[in-house]
N, C-alpha and C positions, 0 to 999 in steps of 0.2 A: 569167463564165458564169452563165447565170442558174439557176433551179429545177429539178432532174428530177423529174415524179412519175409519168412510166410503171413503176408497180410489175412489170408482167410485163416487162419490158427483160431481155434474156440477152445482150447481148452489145453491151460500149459504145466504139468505138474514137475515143478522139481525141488520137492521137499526130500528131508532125507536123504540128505547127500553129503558131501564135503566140499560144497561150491566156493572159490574164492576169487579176490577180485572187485572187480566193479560190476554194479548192475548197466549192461550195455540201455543206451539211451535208446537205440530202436527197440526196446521192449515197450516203450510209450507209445511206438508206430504201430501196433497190434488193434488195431481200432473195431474188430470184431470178436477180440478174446473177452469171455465170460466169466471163466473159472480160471484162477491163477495162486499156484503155492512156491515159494520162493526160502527156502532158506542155507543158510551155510557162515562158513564164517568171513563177510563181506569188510571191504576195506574201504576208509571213503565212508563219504557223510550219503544221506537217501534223504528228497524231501518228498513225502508223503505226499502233499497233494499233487505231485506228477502223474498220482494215481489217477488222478479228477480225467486227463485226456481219454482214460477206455469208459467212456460211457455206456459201456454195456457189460460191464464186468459187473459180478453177479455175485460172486466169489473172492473172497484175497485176504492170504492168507502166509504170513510173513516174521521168518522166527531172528534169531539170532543173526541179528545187523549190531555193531557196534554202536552205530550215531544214526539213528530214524529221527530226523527232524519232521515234527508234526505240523510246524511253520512253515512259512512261507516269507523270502525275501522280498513279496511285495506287501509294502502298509496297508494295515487291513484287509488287508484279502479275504474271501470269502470262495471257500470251494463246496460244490455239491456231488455227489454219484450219486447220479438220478437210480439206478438199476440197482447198487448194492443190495444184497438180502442177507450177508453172511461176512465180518468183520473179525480178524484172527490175527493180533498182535501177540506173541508171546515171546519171553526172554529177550525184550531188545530195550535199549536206552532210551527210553522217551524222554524228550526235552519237549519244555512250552506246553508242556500238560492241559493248563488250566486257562489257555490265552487263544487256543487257536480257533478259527468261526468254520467248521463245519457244517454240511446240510444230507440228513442220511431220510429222504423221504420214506423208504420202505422198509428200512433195516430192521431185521428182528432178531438176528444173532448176534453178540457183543463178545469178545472173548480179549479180556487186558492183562489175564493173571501171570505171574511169577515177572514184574517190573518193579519200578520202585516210584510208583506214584504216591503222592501225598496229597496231605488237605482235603480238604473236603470234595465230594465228586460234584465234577465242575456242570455247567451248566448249558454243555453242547449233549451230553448223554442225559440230564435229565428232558431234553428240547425232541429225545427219538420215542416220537409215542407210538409206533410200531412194534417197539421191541417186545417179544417173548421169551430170550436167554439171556441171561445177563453172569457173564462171569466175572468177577472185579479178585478174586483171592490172593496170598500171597504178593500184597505192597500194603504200602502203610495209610490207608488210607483212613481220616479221623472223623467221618461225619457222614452219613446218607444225605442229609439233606431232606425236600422234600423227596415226594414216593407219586410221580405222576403215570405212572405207567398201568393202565387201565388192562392190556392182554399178556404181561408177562405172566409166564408162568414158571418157569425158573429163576433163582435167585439163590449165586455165591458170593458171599464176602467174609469170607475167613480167612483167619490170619493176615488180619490188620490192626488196626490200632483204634479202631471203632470204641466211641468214649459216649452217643450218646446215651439220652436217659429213656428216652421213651420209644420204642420200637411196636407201638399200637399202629403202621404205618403198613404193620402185613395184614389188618384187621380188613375184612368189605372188599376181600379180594377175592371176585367171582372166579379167576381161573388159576389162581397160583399153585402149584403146586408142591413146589422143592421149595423151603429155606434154611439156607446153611450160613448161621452167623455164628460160627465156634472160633472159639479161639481170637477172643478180640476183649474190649474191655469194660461192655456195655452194663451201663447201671441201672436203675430202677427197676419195677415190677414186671413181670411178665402179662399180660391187660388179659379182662378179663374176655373182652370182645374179639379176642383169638378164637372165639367159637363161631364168629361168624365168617369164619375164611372154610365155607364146606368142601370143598378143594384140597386142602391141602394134606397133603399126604405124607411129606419127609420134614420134621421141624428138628433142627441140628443146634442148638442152645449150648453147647457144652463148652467151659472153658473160661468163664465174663463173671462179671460180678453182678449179675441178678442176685436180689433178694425176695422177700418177702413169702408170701406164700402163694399157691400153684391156684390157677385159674378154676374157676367151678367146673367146667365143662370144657371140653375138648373136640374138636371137629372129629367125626364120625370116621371117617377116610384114613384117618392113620395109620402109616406103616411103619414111622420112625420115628421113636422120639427122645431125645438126645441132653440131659440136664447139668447133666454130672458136670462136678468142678465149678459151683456159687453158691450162693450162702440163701439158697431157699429153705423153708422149715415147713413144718405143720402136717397133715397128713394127705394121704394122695387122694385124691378126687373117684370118689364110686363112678362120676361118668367116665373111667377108661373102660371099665367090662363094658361099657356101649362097642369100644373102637374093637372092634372081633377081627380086623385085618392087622393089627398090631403085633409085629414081630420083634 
C-alpha cells in the first residue's frame, strides 16, 4: 500500500481485502482520521501504540498482522487514546499481553477473540470502567479476575481455559445482559444471587464443570439458558414458569 497524504481523511476502511506489505508510516500522519479498519496479510512487525498519534480516532479496527506488538521500545511507556470508543483486535499475534500500560478513558467496546492470550486478564482491561462489550473468546485465557466493570452489558469468554471456582461475579449486575462462559472449565456452584442480575437475558453455562444443584430462582428476563454438559443434579426450579420470555 503505497502513501496516504490526505490529511483531512475521517474515515479509512480497508478491511476485507488482500492487502500486503508494510503498513505505510504516513498512515500515522492522518491526524484527523476517526474510523480506521485495516486488515490483510501484512509483513513486518506493527507497534500498536503508533496508534496513540490519531487522537481522534474513534474506531480501529485491525485483523490478521502476523507480529502486532502491543509494546513499545521505549521503557515504561505509557500511551492513552483519549477518543477511542471502539477496540477490534482479531486473529493477530499479540505479544507482551499482560505488560503493556495503556489508558482507554472512554472505551466501551473491547473485542480480543480468536488470539492466543493467556493467564489471567491482565489488568490494563480490568482499569477500562467504561466498557459495555467485552469480547475475550477463543484464547486461553485462565482466570477473570476481579469483575469491576459497573456498565457492561455484554460479556464473552468462551472457549478458554477458565478454571475459576466461583463465578457469583455476574451477580448485582444492574445492566448485564449476555453471558457466555461455555466451553471452559469453571468449577463450583452456580450462586444463588444470579437472581439478582434482573437484566440478564442470555446465560450461556454449557460445557465446565459446574456442579451441585440449580439456583432457586432465576432472573425474570430470560431468553437463554444454556446448562448442558456439568455435572448439576436435583430438580429444576418452578421459578422458570416465572421466565415467560424463555425460549
Amino acid at each position: 500500500m503505497s502513501a496516504i497524504s490526505s490529511h483531512s481523511l475521517q474515515y479509512l476502511y480497508l478491511c476485507e481485502n488482500k492487502l500486503q506489505g508494510n503498513v505505510p508510516d504516513s498512515l500515522f500522519n492522518l491526524v484527523n482520521l476517526t474510523e480506521l479498519c485495516l486488515s490483510g496479510n501484512w509483513s513486518g512487525s506493527l507497534h500498536f501504540p503508533l496508534f496513540s498519534k490519531l487522537q481522534n480516532l474513534e474506531g480501529l479496527s485491525l485483523s490478521g498482522f502476523s507480529s502486532l506488538l502491543l509494546g513499545s521500545s521505549e521503557t515504561n511507556a505509557s500511551f492513552e487514546f483519549p477518543s477511542l470508543l471502539e477496540l477490534q483486535l482479531l486473529q493477530v499475534d499479540l505479544t507482551d499481553f499482560s505488560r503493556i500500560s495503556w489508558r482507554f478513558p472512554q472505551l466501551n467496546t473491547l473485542e480480543l477473540s480468536e488470539n492466543k492470550l493467556e493467564g489471567k486478564m491482565p489488568k490494563w482491561i480490568h482499569d477500562i470502567n467504561s466498557l459495555e462489550f467485552l469480547e475475550l473468546s477463543y484464547n486461553q485465557l485462565s482466570s477473570t479476575g476481579q469483575f469491576p466493570w459497573h456498565d457492561l452489558q455484554y460479556l464473552d469468554l468462551s472457549f478458554n481455559l477458565l478454571t475459576d471456582d466461583n463465578i457469583s461475579f455476574i451477580c448485582n449486575q444492574s445492566v448485564l445482559e449476555t453471558v457466555n462462559l461455555s466451553h471452559n472449565k469453571l468449577r463450583g456452584i452456580i450462586p444463588q444471587c444470579i437472581a439478582n442480575s434482573s437484566s440478564l437475558a442470555v446465560l450461556d453455562l454449557q460445557i465446565n464443570k459446574l456442579h451441585g444443584t440449580l439456583p432457586s430462582i432465576f432472573p425474570r428476563n430470560l431468553i437463554t439458558l444454556n446448562l448442558n454438559g456439568n455435572q448439576l443434579e436435583g430438580r429444576l426450579p418452578r421459578s422458570l414458569y416465572n421466565c415467560t420470555s424463555l425460549q
